[in-house]
ZAMARGU-4260 file (C-alpha; in steps of 0.2 Angstrom, whole numbers, plus 5000, padded with zeros to 4 digits):
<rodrens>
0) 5000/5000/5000 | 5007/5019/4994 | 5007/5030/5007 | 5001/5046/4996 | 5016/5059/4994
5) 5017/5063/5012 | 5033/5065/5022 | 5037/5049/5027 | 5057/5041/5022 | 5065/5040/5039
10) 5055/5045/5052 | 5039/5050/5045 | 5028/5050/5063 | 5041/5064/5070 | 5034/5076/5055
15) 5013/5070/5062 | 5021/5077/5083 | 5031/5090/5079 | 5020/5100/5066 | 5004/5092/5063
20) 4995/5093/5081 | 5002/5110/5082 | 4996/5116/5069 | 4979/5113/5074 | 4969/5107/5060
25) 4970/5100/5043 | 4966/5117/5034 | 4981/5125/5040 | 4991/5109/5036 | 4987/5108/5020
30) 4988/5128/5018 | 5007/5125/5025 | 5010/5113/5011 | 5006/5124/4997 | 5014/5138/5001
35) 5029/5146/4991 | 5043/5139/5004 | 5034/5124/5004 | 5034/5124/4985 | 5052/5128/4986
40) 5056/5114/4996 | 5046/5100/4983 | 5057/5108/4969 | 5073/5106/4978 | 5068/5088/4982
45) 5063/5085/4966 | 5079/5092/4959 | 5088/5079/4971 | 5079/5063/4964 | 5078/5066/4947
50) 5100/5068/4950 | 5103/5055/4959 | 5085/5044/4962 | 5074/5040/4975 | 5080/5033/4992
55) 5072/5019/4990 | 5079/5016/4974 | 5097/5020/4981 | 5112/5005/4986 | 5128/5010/4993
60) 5140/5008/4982 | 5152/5000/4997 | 5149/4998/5015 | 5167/5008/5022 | 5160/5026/5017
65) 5173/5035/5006 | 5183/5048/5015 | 5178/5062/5003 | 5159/5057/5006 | 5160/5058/5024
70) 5168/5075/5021 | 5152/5080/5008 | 5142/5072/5022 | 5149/5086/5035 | 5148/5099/5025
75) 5130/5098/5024 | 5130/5096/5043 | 5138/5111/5045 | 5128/5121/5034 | 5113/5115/5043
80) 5121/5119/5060 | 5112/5136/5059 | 5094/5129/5056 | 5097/5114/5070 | 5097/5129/5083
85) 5084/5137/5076 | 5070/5123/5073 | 5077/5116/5090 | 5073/5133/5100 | 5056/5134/5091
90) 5052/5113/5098 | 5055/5119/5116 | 5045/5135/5112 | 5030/5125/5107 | 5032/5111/5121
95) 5032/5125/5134 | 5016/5134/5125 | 5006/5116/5126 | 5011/5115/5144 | 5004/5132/5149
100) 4987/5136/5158 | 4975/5149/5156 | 4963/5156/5142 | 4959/5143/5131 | 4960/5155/5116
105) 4974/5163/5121 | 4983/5146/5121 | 4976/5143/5104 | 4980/5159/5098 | 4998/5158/5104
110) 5000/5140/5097 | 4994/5145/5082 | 5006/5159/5078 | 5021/5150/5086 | 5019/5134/5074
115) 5013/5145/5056 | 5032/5152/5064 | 5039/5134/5064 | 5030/5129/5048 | 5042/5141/5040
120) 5058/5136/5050 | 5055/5118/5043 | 5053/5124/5024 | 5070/5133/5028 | 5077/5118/5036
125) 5073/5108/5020 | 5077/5119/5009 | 5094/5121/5014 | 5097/5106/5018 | 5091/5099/4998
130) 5101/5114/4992 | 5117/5109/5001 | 5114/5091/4996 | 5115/5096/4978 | 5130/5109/4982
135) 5139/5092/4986 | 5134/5081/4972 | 5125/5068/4986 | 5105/5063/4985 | 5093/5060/4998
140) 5098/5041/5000 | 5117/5041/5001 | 5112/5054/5015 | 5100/5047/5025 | 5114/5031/5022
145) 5128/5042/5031 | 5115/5049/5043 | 5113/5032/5051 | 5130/5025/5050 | 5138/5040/5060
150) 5123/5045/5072 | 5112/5027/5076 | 5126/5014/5070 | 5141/5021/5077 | 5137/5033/5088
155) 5124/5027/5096 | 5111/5040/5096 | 5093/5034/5097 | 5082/5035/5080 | 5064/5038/5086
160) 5075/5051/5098 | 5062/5066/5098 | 5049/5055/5089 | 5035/5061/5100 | 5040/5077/5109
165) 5034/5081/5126 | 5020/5093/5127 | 5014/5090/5108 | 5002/5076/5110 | 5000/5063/5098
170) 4986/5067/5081 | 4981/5049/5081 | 4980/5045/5100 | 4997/5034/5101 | 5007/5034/5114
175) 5026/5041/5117 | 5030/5021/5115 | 5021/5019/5100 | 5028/5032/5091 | 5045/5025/5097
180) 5043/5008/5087 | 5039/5015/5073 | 5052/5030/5069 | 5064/5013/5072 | 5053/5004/5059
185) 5052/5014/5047 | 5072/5017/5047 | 5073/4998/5048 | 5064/4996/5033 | 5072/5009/5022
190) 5091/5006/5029 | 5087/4989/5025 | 5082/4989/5009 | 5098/5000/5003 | 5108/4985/5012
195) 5098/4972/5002 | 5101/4983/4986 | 5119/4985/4989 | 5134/4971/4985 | 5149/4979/4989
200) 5165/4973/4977 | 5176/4969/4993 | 5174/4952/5000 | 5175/4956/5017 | 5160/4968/5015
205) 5150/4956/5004 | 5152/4944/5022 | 5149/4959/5033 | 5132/4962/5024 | 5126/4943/5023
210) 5130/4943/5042 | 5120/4958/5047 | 5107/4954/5035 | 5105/4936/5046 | 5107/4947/5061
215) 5090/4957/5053 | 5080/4941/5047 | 5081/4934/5066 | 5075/4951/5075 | 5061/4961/5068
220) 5063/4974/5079 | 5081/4978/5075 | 5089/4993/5064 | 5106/4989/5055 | 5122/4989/5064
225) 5111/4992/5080 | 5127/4982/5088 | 5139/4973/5077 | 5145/4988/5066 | 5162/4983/5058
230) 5178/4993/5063 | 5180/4997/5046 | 5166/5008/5046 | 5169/5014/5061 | 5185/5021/5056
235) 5179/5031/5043 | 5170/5042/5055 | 5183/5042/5068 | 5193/5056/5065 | 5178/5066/5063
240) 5167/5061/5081 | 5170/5078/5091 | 5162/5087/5072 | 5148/5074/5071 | 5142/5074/5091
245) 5141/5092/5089 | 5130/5090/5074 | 5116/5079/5083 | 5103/5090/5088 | 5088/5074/5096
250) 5074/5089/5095 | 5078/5090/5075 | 5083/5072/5074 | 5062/5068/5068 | 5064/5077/5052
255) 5083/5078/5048 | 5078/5063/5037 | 5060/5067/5029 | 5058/5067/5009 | 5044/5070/5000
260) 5042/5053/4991 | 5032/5041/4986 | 5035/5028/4999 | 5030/5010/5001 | 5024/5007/5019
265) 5033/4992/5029 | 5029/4975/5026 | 5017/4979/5011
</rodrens>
């Protein structure tokens, strides 16, 4: 089944917490979508796929990320670095307005205004983000690719981290946990499927993959390299950690990873 042309590559529920219920109601949500810096955003994204393909569609070429695509890979986070604090500021303003008492309307009111405010700081976000992509010559897969390897598979930072944000409540009546499980599915599936799709030329990495691919099969909750990730690959990040946990903002972490794409849902 097709989930229709929402944001949902990576972790698509983060999008549903973070702007969704805030913006309180379908009319402005869909207002927000079709506005110029939204429009922008769809072109950029569009301008990324039709370069370098869907996500979905995309294979690493080997499993021990290049040097010179880890240094793409941190240009863009350092171009973003500026939007992180930005976005990150306007979460904990939001999560501070849903805690407040008072006049209901005033509340609503306040809300209101502070996420039309967001709505734009995300199209920014995005649009800098898809800008900086191409600026580097990298699309949306490799980069969601390098995203997990440093921040989930090497690092250690959560994926669903952020996923349901305190003070936002949830637009379908799911819980924190809920919302947990599947920002680590929906990564599962789509890390997954690039690892399926890719054969690297080195033996050792050809073993590596069948390994970790075993390791998937046996536990349906697991994401790849939850545990296990080969030195290798953690190597290639190494010289780069103080750059990259610097770079991890877990109030931004739901929609560092959002495309615009068709998307087919997990185990349809």
């Amino acid at each position: 089944m097709s989930w229709d042309r929402r944001k949902g590559l990576g972790i698509g529920c983060g999008v549903l917490v973070l702007i969704g219920a805030l913006l309180a109601g379908g009319g402005v949500w869909f207002a927000r979508q079709m506005s110029d810096d939204y429009k922008l955003v769809r072109a950029g994204e569009e301008a990324l796929h039709e370069a370098y393909g869907l996500p979905d569609q995309w294979a690493p070429p080997n499993l021990v990320p290049a040097p010179e695509r880890v240094e793409a890979f941190l240009t863009v986070r350092r171009d973003l670095a500026e939007w992180q604090v930005l976005l990150a500021t306007g979460v904990v303003r939001m999560a501070a307005l849903g805690s407040q008492d008072g006049n209901p309307l005033k509340r609503f009111v306040e809300r209101l205004q502070a996420g039309s405010e967001m709505a734009s700081q995300y199209a920014g976000f995005w649009a800098a983000r898809n800008q900086a992509l191409l600026d580097v010559e990298m699309g949306a897969g490799e980069y969601i690719w390098l995203y997990h390897l440093a921040y989930h598979a090497w690092l250690g930072m959560d994926p669903a981290e952020g996923a349901a944000q305190p003070g936002f409540g949830s637009p379908d009546g799911q819980g924190p946990r809920d919302h947990d499980y599947q920002a680590r599915q929906r990564l599962r599936h789509l890390v997954t499927g690039m690892l399926e799709r890719g054969i690297p030329p080195v033996e050792e990495e050809r073993t590596w993959r069948a390994e970790e691919l075993g390791r998937l099969a046996a536990d349906p909750t697991r994401y790849p390299w939850q545990t296990d990730l080969p030195l290798a690959v953690a190597e290639a990040f190494a010289a780069h950690r103080m750059a990259l946990e610097a770079s991890w903002s877990p109030l931004v972490n739901p929609v560092e990873l959002l495309f615009e794409v068709e998307e087919t849902a997990p185990g349809e």
